[in-house]
C-alpha positions as CSV (number, residue, x, y, z in Angstrom):
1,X,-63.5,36.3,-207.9
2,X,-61.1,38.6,-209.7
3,X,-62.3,41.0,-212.7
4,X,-60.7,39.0,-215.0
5,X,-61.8,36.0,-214.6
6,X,-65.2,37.6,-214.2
7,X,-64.8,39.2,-217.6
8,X,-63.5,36.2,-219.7
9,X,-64.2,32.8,-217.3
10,X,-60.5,31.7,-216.9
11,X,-58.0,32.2,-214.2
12,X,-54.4,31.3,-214.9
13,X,-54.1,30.4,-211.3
14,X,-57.1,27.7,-211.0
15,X,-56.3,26.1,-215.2
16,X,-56.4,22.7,-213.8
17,X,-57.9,20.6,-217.3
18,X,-60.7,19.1,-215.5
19,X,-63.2,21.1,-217.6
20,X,-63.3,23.0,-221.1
21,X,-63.7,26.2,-218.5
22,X,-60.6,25.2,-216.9
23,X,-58.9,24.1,-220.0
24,X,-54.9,24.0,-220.1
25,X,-53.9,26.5,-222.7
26,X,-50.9,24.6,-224.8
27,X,-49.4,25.9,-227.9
28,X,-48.8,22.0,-229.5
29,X,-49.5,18.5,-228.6
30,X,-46.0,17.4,-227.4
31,X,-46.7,20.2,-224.9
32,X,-50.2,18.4,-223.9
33,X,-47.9,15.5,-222.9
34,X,-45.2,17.0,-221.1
35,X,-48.0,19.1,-219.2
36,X,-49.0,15.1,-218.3
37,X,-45.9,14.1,-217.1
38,X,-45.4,16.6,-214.3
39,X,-48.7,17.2,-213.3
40,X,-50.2,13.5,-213.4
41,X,-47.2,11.5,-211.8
42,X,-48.8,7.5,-212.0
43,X,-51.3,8.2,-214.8
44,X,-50.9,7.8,-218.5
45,X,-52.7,8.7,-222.0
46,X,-55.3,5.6,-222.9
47,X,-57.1,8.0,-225.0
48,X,-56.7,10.9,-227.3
49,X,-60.0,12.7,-228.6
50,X,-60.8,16.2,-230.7
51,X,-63.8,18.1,-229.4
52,X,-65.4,21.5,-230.7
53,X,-67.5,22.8,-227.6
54,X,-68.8,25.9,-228.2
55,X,-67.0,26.6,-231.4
56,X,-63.7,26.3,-229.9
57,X,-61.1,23.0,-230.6
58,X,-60.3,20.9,-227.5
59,X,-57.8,18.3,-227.2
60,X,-59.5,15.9,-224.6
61,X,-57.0,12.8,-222.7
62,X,-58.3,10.0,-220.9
63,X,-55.7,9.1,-218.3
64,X,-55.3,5.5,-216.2
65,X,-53.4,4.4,-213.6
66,X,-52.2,1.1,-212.8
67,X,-55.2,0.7,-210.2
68,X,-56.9,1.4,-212.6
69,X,-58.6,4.8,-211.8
70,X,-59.4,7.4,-214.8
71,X,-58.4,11.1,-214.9
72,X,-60.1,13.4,-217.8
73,X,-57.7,16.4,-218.8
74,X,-58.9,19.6,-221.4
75,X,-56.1,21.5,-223.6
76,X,-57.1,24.1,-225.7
77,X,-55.4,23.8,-228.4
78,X,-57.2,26.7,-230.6
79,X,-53.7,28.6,-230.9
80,X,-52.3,26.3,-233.4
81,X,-55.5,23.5,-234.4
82,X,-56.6,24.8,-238.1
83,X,-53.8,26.8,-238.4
84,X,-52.0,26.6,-241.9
């Protein structure tokens, strides 16, 4: 484990969205959606939700395929959510 990631909990390399830990950092929504595209070929948006977990503002998806399996992916969206 690098001193980074010791320090603050987050690694650029291993941001993957399947936690709030390993939440993709996005600086809009339509970004949340591209990151969707290339990174979950198969699998689309079923659900959009707003979570605070541990004072911080997560965009949470809900992904589906056409077999019908689920996919959960974490943005954190606290560089531009309540920001006039």
């Amino acid at each position: 484990m690098g001193i980074l990631n010791f320090l603050f909990g987050k690694s650029g390399s291993n941001l993957d969205g399947s936690s709030p830990q390993k939440a993709i950092r996005v600086a809009d929504v339509g970004e949340e959606y591209r990151w969707v595209q290339r990174h979950c070929p198969g699998f689309r948006p079923v659900m959009q939700a707003l979570h605070q977990l541990g004072g911080a503002p997560y965009d949470v998806l809900t992904l589906e395929n056409d077999r019908g399996e689920k996919r959960t992916v974490y943005f954190d969206i606290s560089s531009f959510f309540g920001k006039s």
